[in-house]
N, C-alpha and C positions, 0 to 999 in steps of 0.2 A: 504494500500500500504506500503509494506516494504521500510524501509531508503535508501536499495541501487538503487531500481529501481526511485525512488525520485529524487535521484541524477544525477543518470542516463540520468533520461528522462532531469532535469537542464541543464545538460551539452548539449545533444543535440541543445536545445533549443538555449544557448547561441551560441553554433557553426554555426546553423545556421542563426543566426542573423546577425553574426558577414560574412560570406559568402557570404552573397546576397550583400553587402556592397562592400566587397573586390573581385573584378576580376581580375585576371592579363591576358595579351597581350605579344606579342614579344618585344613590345617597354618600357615598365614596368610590368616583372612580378613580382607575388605573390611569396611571402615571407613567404614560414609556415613553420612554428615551430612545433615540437613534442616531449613532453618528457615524457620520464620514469623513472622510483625510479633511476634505474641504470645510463640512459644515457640521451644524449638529442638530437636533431636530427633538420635541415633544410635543404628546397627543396625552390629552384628558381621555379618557374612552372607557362608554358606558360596555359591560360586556354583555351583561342580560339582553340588551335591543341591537348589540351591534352597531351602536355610533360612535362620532368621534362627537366631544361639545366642543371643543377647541383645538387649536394647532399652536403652535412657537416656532419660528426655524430661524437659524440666523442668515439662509439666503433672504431671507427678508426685511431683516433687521442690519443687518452689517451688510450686503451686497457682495461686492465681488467673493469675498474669502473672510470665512468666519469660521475658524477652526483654531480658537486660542480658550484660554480658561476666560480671560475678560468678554470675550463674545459669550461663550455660555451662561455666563452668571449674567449677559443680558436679556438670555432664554430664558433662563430659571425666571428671572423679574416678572418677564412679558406672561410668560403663562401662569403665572399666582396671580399677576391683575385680571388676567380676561378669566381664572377659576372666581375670584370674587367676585365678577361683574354677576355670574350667573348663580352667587352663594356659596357658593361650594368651599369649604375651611380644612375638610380633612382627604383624602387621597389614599393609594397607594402604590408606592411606587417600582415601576416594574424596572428595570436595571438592563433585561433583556441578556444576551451573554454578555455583555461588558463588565470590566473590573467597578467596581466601585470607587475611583480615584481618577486625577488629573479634570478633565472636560466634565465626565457627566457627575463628579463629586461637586464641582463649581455648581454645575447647573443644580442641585439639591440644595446645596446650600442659599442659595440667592432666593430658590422658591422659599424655603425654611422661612429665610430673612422677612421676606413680605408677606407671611402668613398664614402658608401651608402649612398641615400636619401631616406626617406621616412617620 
């Protein structure tokens, strides 16, 4: 087995580990996270109805290249505001196979900050 499919198949694995664990609902949803070299990305998401209430991404928010901890902890901000517009104080949040550290540790911390729980 080649190194990448290894990997691969790791990530999977922790993804879904970590998934069966974290559901979200209307009354606390799921908090995922996604990122790439470039950017980084989170979704509020109701799991019971299958939607998303909100987005974050910093190609939107930074433009060309938004792949630093200071861009994230601009995500983290944005999607704790638009979680409050629609009420919402508590969360869960999903991590996805990512570490917990650098980019998407930023982005938790900055939602924390403006008054998320999770």
């Amino acid at each position: 087995m080649n190194r990448e499919k290894k990997i691969s198949k790791q990530r999977d694995r922790r993804a879904k580990r970590i998934r069966k664990r974290v559901r979200g609902d209307a009354t606390r949803p799921r908090l995922s996270v996604r990122r790439s070299h470039k950017h980084i990305y989170a979704q509020l998401i109701d799991d019971e109805t299958g939607r998303t209430l909100c987005s974050a991404s910093s190609r939107i928010l930074c433009g060309e290249y938004g792949g630093t901890k200071e861009h994230a902890k601009q995500v983290g901000a944005d999607i704790a505001d638009k979680a409050q517009g629609l009420e919402i104080k508590k969360v869960r949040f999903d991590r996805g196979h990512y570490r917990f550290h650098g980019r998407v540790q930023a982005l938790a911390d900055a939602a924390r900050e403006k008054g998320l729980e999770f």
